[in-house]
C-alpha positions as CSV (number, residue, x, y, z in Angstrom):
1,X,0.0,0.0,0.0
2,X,1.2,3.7,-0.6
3,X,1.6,6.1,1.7
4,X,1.0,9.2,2.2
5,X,4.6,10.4,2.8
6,X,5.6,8.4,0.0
7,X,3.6,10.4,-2.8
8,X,4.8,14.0,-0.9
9,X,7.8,12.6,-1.5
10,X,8.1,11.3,-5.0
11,X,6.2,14.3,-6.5
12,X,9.3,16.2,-4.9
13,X,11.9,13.8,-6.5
14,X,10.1,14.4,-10.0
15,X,9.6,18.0,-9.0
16,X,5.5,18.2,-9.2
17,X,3.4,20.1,-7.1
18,X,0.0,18.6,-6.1
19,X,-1.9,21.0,-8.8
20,X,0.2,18.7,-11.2
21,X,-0.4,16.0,-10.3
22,X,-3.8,16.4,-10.0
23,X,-3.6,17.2,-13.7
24,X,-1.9,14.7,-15.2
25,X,-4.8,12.3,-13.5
26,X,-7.7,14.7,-14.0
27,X,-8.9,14.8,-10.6
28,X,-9.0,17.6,-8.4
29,X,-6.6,19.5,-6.1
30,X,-8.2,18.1,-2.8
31,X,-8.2,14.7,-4.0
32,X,-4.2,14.4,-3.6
33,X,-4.6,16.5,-0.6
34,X,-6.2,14.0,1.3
35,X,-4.4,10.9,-0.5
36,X,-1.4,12.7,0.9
37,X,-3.3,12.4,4.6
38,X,-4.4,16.4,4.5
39,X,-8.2,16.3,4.3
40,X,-11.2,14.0,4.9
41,X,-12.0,11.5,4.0
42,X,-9.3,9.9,3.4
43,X,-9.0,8.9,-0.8
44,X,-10.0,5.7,-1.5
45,X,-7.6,2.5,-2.1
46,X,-8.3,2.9,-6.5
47,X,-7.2,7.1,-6.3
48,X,-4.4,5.6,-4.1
49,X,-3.7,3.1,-7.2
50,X,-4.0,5.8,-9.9
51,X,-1.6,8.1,-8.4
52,X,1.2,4.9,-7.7
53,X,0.8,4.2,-11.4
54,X,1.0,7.6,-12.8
55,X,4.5,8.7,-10.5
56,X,5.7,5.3,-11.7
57,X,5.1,6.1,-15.4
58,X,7.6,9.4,-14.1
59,X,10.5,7.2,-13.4
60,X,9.6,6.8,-9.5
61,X,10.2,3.6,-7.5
62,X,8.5,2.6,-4.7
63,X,10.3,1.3,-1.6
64,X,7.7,-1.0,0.2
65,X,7.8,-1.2,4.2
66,X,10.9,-2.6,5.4
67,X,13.3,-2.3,8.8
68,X,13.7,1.0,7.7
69,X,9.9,2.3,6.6
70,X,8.9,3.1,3.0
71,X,10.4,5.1,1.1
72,X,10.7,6.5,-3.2
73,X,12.9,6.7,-5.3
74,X,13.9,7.4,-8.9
75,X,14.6,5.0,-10.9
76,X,18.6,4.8,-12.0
């Protein structure tokens, strides 16, 4: 599962802001607001899905829980 950190942080490592990202999925502002835990209720596990898939396609890389927590990447 992503977390919330984990998309603040890989839109910084490909340099978006959450208006961007919002438009390259065509949802709104709020909705990465509160997939990045800011806002209620909480997005739902699909918007969660859409927004993994569409910082992938950018060249991130997800680090899944480990010893030391998730993490992103880029890819090398």
């Amino acid at each position: 599962m992503t977390e919330a950190a984990q998309i603040r942080a890989a839109r910084a490592l490909i340099g978006w802001s959450q208006k961007d990202l919002a438009e390259a999925l065509g949802v709104s502002t709020m909705t990465i607001k509160r997939a990045e835990g800011s806002g209620k209720p909480a997005a739902p596990p699909e918007t969660l899905g859409a927004i993994r898939t569409r910082l992938e396609a950018e060249g991130v890389v997800f680090i899944d829980r480990n010893g030391g927590g998730p993490g992103a990447r880029l890819k090398a």
